[in-house]
C-alpha positions as CSV (number, residue, x, y, z in Angstrom):
1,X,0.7,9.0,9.6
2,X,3.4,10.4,7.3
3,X,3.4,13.9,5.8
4,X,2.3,14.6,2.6
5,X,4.0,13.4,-0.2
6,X,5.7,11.0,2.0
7,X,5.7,7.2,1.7
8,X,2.4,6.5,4.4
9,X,1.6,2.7,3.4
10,X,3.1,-0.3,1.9
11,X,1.7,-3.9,0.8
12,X,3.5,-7.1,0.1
13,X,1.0,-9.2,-1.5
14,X,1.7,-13.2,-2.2
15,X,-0.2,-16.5,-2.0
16,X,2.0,-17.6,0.8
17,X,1.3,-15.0,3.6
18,X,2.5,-17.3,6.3
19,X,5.5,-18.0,5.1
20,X,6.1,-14.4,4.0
21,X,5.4,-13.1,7.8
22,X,7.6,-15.5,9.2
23,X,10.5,-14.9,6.9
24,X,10.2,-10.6,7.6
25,X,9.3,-10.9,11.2
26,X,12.9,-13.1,11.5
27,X,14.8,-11.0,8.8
28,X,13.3,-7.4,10.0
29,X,11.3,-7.6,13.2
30,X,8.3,-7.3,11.6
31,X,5.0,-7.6,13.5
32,X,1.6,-9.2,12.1
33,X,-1.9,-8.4,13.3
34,X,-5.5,-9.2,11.6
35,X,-7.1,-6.6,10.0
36,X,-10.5,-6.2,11.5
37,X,-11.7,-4.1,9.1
38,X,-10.5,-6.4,5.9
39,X,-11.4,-10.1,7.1
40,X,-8.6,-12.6,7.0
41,X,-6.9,-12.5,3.6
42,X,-5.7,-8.6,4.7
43,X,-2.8,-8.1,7.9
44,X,-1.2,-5.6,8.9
45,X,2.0,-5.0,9.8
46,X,3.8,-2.9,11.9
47,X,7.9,-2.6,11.8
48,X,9.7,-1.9,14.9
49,X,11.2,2.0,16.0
50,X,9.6,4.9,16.6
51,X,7.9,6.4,13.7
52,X,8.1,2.7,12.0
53,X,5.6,2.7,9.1
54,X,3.0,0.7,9.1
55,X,1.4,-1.9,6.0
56,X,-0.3,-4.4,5.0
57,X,-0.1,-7.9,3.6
58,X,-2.1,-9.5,1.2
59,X,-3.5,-13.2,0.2
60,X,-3.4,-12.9,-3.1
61,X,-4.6,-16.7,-3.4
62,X,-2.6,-17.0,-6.4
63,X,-5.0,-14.6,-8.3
64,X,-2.4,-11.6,-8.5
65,X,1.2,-11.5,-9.2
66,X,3.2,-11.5,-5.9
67,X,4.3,-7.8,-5.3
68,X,6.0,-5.0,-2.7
69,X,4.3,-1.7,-3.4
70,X,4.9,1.6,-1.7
71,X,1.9,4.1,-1.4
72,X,2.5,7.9,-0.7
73,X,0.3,9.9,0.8
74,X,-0.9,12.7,-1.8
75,X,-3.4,15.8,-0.5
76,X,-5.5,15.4,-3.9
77,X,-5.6,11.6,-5.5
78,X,-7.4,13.0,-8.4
79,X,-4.7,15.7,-8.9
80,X,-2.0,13.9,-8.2
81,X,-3.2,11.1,-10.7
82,X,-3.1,14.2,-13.8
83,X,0.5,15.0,-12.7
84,X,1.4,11.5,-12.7
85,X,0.5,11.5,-16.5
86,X,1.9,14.8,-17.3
87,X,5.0,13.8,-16.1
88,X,4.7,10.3,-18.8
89,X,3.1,8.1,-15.9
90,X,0.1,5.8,-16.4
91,X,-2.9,5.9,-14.0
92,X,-4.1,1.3,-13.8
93,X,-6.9,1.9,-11.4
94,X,-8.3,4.2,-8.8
95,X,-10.8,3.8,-6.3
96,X,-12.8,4.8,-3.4
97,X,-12.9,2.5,0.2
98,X,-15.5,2.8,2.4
99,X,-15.2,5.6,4.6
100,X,-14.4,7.9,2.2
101,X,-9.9,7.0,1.7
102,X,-9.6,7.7,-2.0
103,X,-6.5,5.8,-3.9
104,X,-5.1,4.9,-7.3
105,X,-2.6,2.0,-8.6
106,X,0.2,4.0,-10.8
107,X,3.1,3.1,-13.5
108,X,6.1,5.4,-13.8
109,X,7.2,6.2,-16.7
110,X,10.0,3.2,-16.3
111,X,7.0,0.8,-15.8
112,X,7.5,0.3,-11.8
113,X,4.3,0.0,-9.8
114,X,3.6,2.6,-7.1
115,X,0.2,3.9,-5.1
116,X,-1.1,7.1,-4.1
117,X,-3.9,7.5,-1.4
118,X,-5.9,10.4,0.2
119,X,-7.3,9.8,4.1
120,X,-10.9,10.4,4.5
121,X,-11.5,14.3,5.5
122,X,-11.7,15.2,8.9
């Protein structure tokens, strides 16, 4: 895991995940594995080196917009979504998964998409 304040996830999300592993795993080296915890439409992927970050990519099933999102890792998701509209950002969503990993979609003030997300405690 990444420190704080340091990019610890990313997602590519599309309605043509097959064709989007095979085009990273040949461009990148790119690795694909299910998700047990998401059911098929979620995979993750690992990129190769040591200290490669790790992501995910999402079936969209053409119900979302294709996207490549980074997500930092933030120590408070509720604090860091006030700074993010101090500082002229917009908070889209945020949400709780099971297990207690706390996270929120984001807009910068220039209107690019980014995530934050908070590991479970302990």
């Amino acid at each position: 895991m990444s420190a704080v304040n340091g990019i610890g996830w990313f997602q590519i999300g599309t309605d043509q995940p097959a064709a989007a592993e095979r085009f990273y795993g040949e461009v990148f080296g790119w690795t694909f594995a299910d998700d047990e915890h998401a059911g098929a439409a979620y995979r993750i992927i690992t990129t190769p080196g040591e200290g490669g970050l790790q992501g995910g990519i999402a079936d969209t099933r053409g119900e979302a917009p294709g996207h490549a999102v980074f997500s930092v890792l933030v120590a408070d998701t509720e604090a860091t979504c006030r700074q993010v509209e101090a500082a002229g950002g917009k908070v889209l969503v945020k949400a709780e998964a099971p297990g207690g990993l706390t996270l929120a979609h984001l807009l910068d003030p220039s209107g690019n998409q980014f995530q934050v997300f908070t590991p479970p405690a302990g």
